[in-house]
C-alpha positions as CSV (number, residue, x, y, z in Angstrom):
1,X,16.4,114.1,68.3
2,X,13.1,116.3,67.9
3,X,10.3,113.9,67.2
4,X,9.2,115.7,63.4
5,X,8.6,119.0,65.6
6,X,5.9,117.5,68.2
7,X,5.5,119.3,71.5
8,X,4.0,117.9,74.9
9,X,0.7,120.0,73.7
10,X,0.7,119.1,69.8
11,X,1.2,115.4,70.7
12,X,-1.7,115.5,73.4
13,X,-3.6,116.5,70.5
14,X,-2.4,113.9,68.6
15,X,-2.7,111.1,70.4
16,X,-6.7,113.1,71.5
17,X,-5.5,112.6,75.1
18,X,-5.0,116.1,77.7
19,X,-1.9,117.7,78.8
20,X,-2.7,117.3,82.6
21,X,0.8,118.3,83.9
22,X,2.8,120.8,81.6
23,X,7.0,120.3,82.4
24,X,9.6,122.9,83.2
25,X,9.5,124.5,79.0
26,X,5.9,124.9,79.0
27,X,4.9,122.1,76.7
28,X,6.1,124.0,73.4
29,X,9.9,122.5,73.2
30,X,9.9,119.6,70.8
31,X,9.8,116.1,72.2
32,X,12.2,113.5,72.3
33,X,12.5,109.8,71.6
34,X,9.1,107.5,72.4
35,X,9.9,104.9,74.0
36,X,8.7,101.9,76.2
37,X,11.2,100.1,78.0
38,X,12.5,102.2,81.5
39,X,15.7,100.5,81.3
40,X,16.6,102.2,77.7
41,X,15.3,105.5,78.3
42,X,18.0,107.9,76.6
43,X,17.9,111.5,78.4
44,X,14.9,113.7,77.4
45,X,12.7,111.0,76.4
46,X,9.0,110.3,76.6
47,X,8.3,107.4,78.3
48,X,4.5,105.4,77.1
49,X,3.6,103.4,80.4
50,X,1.9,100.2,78.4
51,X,-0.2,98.1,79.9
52,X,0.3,94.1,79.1
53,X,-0.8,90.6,80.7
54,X,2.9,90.6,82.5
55,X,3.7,94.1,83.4
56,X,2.1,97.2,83.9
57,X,4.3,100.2,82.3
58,X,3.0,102.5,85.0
59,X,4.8,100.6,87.8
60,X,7.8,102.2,86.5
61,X,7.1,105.8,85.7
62,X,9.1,106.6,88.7
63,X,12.1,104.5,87.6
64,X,11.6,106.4,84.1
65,X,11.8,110.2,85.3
66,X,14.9,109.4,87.5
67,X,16.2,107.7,84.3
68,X,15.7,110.9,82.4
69,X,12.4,110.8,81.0
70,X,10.4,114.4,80.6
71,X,7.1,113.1,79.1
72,X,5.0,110.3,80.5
73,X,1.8,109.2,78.6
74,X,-0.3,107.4,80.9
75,X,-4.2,106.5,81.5
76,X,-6.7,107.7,83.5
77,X,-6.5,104.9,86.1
78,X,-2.5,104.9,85.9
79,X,-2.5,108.8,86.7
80,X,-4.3,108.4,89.2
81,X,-1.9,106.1,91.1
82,X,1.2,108.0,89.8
83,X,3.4,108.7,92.9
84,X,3.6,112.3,94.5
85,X,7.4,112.5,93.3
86,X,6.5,111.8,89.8
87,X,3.9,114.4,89.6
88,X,6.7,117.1,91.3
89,X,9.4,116.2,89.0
90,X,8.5,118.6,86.4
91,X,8.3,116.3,83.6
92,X,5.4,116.2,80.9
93,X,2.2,114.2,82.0
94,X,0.0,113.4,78.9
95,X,-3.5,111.4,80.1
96,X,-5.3,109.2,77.5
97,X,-7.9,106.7,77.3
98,X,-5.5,104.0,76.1
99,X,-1.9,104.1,75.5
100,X,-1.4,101.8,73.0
101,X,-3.7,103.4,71.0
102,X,-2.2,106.7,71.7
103,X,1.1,105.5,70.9
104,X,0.1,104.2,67.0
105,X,-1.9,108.2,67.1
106,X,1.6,109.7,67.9
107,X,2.9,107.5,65.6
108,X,0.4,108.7,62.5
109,X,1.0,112.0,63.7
110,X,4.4,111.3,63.1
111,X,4.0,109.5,59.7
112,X,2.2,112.6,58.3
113,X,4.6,115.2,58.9
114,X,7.2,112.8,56.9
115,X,7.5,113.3,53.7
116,X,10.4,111.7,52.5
117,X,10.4,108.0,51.1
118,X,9.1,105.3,53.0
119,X,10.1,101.6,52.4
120,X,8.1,98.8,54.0
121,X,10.0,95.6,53.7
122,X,8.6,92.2,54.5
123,X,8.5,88.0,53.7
124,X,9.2,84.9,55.0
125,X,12.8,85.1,55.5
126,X,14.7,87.8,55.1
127,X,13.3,91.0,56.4
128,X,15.9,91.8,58.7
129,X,19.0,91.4,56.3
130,X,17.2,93.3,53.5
131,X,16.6,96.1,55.8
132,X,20.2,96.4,56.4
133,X,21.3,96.4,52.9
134,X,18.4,98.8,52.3
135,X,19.5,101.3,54.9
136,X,23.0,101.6,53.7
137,X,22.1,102.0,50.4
138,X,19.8,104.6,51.0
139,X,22.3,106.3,53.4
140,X,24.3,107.4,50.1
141,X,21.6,110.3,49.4
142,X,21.2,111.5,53.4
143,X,20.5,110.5,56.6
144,X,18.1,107.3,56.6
145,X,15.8,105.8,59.9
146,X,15.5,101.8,60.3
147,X,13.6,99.4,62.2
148,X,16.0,99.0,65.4
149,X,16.3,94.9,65.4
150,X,13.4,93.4,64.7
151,X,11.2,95.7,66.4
152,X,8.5,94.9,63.4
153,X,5.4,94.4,65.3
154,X,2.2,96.1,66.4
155,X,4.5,97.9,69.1
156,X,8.0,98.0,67.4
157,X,6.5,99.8,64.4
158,X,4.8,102.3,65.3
159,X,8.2,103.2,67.8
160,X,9.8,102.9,64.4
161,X,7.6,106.0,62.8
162,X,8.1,108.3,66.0
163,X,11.5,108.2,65.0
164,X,11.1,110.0,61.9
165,X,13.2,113.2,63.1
166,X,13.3,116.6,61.5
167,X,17.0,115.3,60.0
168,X,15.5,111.7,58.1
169,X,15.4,111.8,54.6
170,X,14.4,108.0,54.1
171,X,13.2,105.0,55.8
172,X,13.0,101.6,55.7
173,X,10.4,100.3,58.4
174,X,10.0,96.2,58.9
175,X,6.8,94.7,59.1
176,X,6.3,90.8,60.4
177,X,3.4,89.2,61.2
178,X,2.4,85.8,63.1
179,X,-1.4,86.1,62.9
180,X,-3.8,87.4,59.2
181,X,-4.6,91.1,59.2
182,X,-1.6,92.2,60.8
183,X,0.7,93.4,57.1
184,X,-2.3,95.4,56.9
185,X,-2.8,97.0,60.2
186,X,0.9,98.3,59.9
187,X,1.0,99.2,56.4
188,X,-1.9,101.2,57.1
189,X,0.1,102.6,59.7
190,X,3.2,103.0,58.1
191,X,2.2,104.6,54.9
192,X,4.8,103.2,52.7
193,X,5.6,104.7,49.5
194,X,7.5,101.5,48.3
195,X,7.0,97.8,49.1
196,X,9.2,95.0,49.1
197,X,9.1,91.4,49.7
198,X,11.7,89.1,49.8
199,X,10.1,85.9,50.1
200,X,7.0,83.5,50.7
201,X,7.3,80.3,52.6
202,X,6.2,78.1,55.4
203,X,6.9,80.5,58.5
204,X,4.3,81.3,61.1
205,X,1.7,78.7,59.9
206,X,0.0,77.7,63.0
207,X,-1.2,81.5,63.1
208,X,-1.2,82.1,59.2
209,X,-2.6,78.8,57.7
210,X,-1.1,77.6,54.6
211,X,1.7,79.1,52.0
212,X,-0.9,80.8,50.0
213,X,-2.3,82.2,53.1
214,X,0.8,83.7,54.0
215,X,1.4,85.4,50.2
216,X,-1.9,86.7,50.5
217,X,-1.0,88.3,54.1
218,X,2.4,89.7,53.0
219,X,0.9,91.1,49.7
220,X,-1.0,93.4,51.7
221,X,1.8,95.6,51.7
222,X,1.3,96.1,47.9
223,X,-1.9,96.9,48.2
224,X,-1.6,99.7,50.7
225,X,1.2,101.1,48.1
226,X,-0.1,104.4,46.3
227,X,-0.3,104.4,42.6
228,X,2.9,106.6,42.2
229,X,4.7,103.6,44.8
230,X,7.0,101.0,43.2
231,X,6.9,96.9,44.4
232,X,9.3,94.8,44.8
233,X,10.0,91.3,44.0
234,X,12.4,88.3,43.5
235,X,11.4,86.3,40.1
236,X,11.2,83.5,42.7
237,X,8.4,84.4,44.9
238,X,5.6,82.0,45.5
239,X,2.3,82.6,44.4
240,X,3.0,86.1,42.4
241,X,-0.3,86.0,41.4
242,X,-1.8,86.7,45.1
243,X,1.5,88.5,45.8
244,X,0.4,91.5,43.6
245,X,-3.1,91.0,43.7
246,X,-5.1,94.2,43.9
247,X,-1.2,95.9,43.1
248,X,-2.2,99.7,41.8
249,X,1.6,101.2,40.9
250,X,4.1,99.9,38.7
251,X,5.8,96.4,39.6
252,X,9.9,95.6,39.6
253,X,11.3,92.2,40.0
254,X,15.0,91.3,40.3
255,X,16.7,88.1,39.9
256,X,18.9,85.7,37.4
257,X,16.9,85.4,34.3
258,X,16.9,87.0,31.1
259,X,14.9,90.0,30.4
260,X,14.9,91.8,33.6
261,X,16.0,95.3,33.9
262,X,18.2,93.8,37.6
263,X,19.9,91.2,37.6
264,X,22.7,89.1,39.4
265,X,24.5,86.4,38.3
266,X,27.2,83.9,39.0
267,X,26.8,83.6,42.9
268,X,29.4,81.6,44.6
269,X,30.1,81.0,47.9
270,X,33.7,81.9,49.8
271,X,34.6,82.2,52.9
272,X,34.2,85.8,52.9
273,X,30.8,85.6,51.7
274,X,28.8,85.0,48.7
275,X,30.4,87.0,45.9
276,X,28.3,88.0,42.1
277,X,27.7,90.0,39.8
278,X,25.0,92.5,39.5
279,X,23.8,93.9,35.9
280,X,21.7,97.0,34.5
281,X,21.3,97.6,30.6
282,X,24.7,96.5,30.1
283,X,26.4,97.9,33.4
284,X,27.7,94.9,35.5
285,X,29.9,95.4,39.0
286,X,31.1,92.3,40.5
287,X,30.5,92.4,44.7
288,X,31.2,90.3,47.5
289,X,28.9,90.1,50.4
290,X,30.2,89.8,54.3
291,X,27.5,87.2,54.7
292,X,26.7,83.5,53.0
293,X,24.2,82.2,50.4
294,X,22.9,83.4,46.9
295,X,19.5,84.4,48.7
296,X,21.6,87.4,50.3
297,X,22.3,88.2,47.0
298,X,19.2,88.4,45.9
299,X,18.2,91.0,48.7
300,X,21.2,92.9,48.1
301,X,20.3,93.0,44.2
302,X,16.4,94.0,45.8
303,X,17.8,96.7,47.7
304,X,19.8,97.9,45.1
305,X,16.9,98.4,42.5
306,X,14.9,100.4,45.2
307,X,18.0,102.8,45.4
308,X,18.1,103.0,41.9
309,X,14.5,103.9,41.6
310,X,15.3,106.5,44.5
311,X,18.6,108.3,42.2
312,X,21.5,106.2,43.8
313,X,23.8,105.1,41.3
314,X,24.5,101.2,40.5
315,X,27.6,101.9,41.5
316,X,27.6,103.6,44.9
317,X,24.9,100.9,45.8
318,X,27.0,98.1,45.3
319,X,29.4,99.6,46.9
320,X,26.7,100.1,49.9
321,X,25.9,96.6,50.1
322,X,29.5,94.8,50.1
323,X,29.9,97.0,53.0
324,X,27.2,95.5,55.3
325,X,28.0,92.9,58.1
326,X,25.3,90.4,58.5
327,X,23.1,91.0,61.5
328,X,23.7,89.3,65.1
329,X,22.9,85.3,63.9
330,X,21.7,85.5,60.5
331,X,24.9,84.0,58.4
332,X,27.8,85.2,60.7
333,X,30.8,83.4,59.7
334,X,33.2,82.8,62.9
335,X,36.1,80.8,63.6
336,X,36.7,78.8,66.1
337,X,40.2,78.6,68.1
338,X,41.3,75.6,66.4
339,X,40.6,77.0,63.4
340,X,37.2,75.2,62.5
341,X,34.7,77.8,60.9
342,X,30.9,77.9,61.9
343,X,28.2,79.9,60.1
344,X,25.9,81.1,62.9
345,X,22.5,81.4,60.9
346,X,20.0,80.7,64.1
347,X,17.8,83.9,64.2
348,X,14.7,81.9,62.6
349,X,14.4,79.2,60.5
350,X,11.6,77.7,58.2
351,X,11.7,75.0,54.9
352,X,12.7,77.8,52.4
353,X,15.2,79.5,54.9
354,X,17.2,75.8,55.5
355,X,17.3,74.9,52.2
356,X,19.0,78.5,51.6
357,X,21.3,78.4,54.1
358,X,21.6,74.1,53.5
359,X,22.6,75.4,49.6
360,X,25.0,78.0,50.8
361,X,26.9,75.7,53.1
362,X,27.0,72.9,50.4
363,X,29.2,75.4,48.4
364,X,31.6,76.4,50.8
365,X,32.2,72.5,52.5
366,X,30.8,69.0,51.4
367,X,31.9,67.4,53.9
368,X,31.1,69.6,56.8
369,X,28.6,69.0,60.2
370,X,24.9,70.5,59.7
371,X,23.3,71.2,63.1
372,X,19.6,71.6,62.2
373,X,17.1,72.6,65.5
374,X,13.6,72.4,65.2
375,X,11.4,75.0,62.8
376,X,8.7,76.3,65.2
377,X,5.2,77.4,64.7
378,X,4.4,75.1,61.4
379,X,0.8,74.1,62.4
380,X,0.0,70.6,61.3
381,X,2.4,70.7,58.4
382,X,5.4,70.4,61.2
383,X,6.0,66.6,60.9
384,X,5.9,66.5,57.4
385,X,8.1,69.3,56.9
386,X,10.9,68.3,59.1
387,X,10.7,64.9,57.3
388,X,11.6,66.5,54.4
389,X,14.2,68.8,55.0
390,X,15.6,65.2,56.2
391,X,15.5,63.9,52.4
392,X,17.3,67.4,51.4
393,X,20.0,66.3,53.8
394,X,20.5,63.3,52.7
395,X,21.4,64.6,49.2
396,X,24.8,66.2,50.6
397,X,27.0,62.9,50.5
398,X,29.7,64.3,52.8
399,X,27.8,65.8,55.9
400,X,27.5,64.9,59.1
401,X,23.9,65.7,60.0
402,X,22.9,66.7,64.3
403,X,19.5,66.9,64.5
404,X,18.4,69.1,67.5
405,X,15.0,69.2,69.4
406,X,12.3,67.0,69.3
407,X,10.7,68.1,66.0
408,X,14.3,67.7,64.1
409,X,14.4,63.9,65.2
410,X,12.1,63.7,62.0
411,X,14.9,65.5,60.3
412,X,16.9,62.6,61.2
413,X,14.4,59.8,60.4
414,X,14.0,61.6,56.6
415,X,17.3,61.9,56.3
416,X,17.6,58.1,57.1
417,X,14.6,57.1,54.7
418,X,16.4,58.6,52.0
419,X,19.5,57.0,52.5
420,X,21.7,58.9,55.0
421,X,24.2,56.2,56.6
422,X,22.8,55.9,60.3
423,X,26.2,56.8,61.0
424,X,26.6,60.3,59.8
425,X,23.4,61.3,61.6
426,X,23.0,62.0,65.6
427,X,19.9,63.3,67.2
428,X,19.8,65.2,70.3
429,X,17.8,66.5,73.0
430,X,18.9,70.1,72.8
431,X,21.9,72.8,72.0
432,X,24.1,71.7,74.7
433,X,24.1,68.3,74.0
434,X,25.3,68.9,70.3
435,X,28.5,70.0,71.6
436,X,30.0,66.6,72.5
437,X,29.1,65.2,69.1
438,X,30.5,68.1,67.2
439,X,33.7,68.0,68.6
440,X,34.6,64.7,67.7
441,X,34.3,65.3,64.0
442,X,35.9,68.6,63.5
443,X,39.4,69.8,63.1
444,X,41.5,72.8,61.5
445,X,39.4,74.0,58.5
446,X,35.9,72.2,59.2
447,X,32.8,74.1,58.8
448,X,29.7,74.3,61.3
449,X,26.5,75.0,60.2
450,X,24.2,76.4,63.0
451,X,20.6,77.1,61.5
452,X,17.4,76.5,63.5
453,X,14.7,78.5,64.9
454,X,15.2,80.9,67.4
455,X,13.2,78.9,70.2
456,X,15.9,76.2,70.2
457,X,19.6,78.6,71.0
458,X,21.8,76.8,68.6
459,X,24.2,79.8,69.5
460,X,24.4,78.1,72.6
461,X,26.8,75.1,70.8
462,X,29.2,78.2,69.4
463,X,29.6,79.9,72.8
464,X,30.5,76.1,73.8
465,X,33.1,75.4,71.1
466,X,34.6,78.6,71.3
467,X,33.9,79.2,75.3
468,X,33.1,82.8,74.4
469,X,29.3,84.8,74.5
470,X,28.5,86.5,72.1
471,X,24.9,89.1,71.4
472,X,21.9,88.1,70.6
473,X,19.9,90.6,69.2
């Protein structure tokens, strides 16, 4: 699709970089999809030749115009080397100083020609899902661009905006962050005319600092919101107050108690999902998720309101949502061939995240087998925090616990502290060796709980059980 009208010559300008080699239409045909990857390139695409510590995009500008690329965007030292073929080939060749920084230009460039609305969706735990529901809500009033993945980075978003075709009339863009200033670099990028948040917690720690350090990074994307915006929250956020601090447009927050104009109620888990009810002044509409755990709810109910606030009715929205299949390991529900079911929720993980998905599985089996890997990039807290995820385990009277990795052995020794009977609780060294200890406590009807971060490949004990692959996305 037309990238919001650019041309080889308007994007030059854009990105303040020179046209040095003008393709077969004379550089006045609009552009297609940006990209960055020369194994993805879809026909008519420009292709940005990045330079990292690993790789060197240029090295494969040749690969790119065989593969159907008409634009390259390259540097003054990677022009120079380009080969003789490349520069014959008729394609595009826009020079710049830098192309990362040319790509977030193109991206702006992008951005400003928009003009529909623009959500930017981020928190702890449950970007991704929230995105989804977001997108298909939004769908029900036209044709709505999303964050491909998790493409939510200081590369992946600004991709994300040069999408924004001449067809889009909404977005929802993704924003993640590991490191402080970076919710702010991209929602300065981005633009967004609404925020949401799904939650605070314990992730990315060793780059972030401390819980309030993270709310105070994430609420950045409130404070880039324009006074005529609308934020989003759960009533269960962490540290509102630094959440919304410096907040200049109207605030909405969802969730279970009274006196909010949102609401869901009655969640309760099944094995088709987690099923609710979701009320407005009076209007309630009962809905059943395709994925697990009242904190899906929650982001469905957050999703909703933002379509409400954008003229999609309570019921189409619903509607939207129930219709929604989790994304590739975040609470998909499989079963096995002898009938066992596992929830495959091993995407990420951090405290608040496992004692979501710990809460949700306690609902649909008491007596089932939780296989916990380690939660990466806690900083100093790491110990401490695994310890007591341990003592949360050791509240469900029934499971079996398999503690995966090194840092989930101190799963295991919390869970024991508290109580746990040292035979209900294995630790292992990794995925693979799980997979023995599993299968000598399930049968027909069991339920597996997969949940760690990604780092550790707990899909690894599904493909195992089932001796089937499956995506990772």
């Amino acid at each position: 699709m037309p990238m919001m009208g650019l041309t080889a010559r308007s994007a030059a300008a854009a990105c303040g970089g020179r046209l040095v080699h003008v393709g077969v239409d004379g550089g006045e045909a609009p552009l297609g999809e940006v990209n960055i990857d020369s194994r993805t390139l879809p026909l008519g695409a420009t292709f940005v030749c990045l330079r990292g510590p690993r790789f060197d995009g240029h090295d494969f500008a040749a690969q790119a115009v065989e593969a159907g690329a008409t634009t390259l965007l390259v540097d003054e030292r990677g022009l120079q080397a380009l080969p003789s073929g490349v520069r014959e080939s008729g394609a595009h060749i826009i020079c710049v100083s830098d192309t990362e920084q040319a790509l977030v230009a193109w991206a702006r460039a992008c951005r400003a020609r928009f003009q529909g609305p623009l959500v930017g969706i981020t928190g702890s735990c449950g970007k991704t899902t929230t995105k989804e529901l977001l997108a298909a809500v939004l769908t029900t009033i036209g044709p709505t661009l999303k964050t491909r993945g998790n493409q939510n980075n200081q590369l992946g978003v600004p991709l994300t905006l040069c999408r924004l075709d001449e067809g889009v009339r909404a977005a929802v863009v993704e924003l993640g962050t590991n490191s402080p200033g970076e919710i702010a670099y991209l929602s300065a990028m981005a633009e967004p005319t609404f925020g949401l948040i799904t939650a605070i917690g314990a992730a990315h720690l060793e780059g972030l600092g401390t819980v309030a350090d993270v709310a105070l990074e994430k609420g950045a994307l409130f404070r880039h919101l324009p006074s005529s915006g609308r934020a989003f929250l759960p009533e269960s956020i962490a540290f509102p107050e630094l959440v919304t601090r410096g907040l200049k447009c109207p605030l909405v927050v969802v969730g279970e108690g009274p006196g909010l104009g949102l609401r869901y109620s009655a969640p309760r888990e099944t094995v088709s999902g987690v099923s609710g009810i979701v009320g407005l002044d009076g209007a309630a509409l009962p809905t059943t998720l395709r994925m697990s755990g009242a904190h899906n709810l929650q982001n469905a109910t957050l999703a909703i309101a933002v379509g409400l606030e954008l003229g999609v009715s309570l019921k189409d929205a619903v509607s939207a949502v129930a219709s929604v299949a989790p994304a590739a390991l975040r609470g998909e529900v499989r079963t096995l061939p002898g009938g066992a079911h596992v929830v495959l929720d091993c995407y990420n993980a951090n405290p608040e995240s496992m004692r979501a998905a710990l809460r949700a599985f306690e609902q649909v089996s008491r007596s089932g087998v939780v296989v916990l890997g380690d939660m990466l990039e806690l900083g100093s807290g790491a110990l401490e925090a695994h310890l007591e995820l341990g003592r949360v385990v050791a509240l469900m009277p029934d499971v079996r616990l398999v503690a995966v990795g090194p840092l989930s052995r101190r799963i295991a020794d919390g869970a024991a502290a508290a109580g746990m009977s040292a035979s209900r609780i294995s630790a292992v060294s990794d995925a693979r060796a799980a997979v023995p200890v599993i299968q000598e406590h399930v049968e027909q009807g069991s339920w597996i709980l997969l949940k760690g971060s990604r780092g550790m490949r707990l899909e690894q004990v599904y493909e195992q059980l089932s001796n089937r692959s499956i995506s990772h996305e």
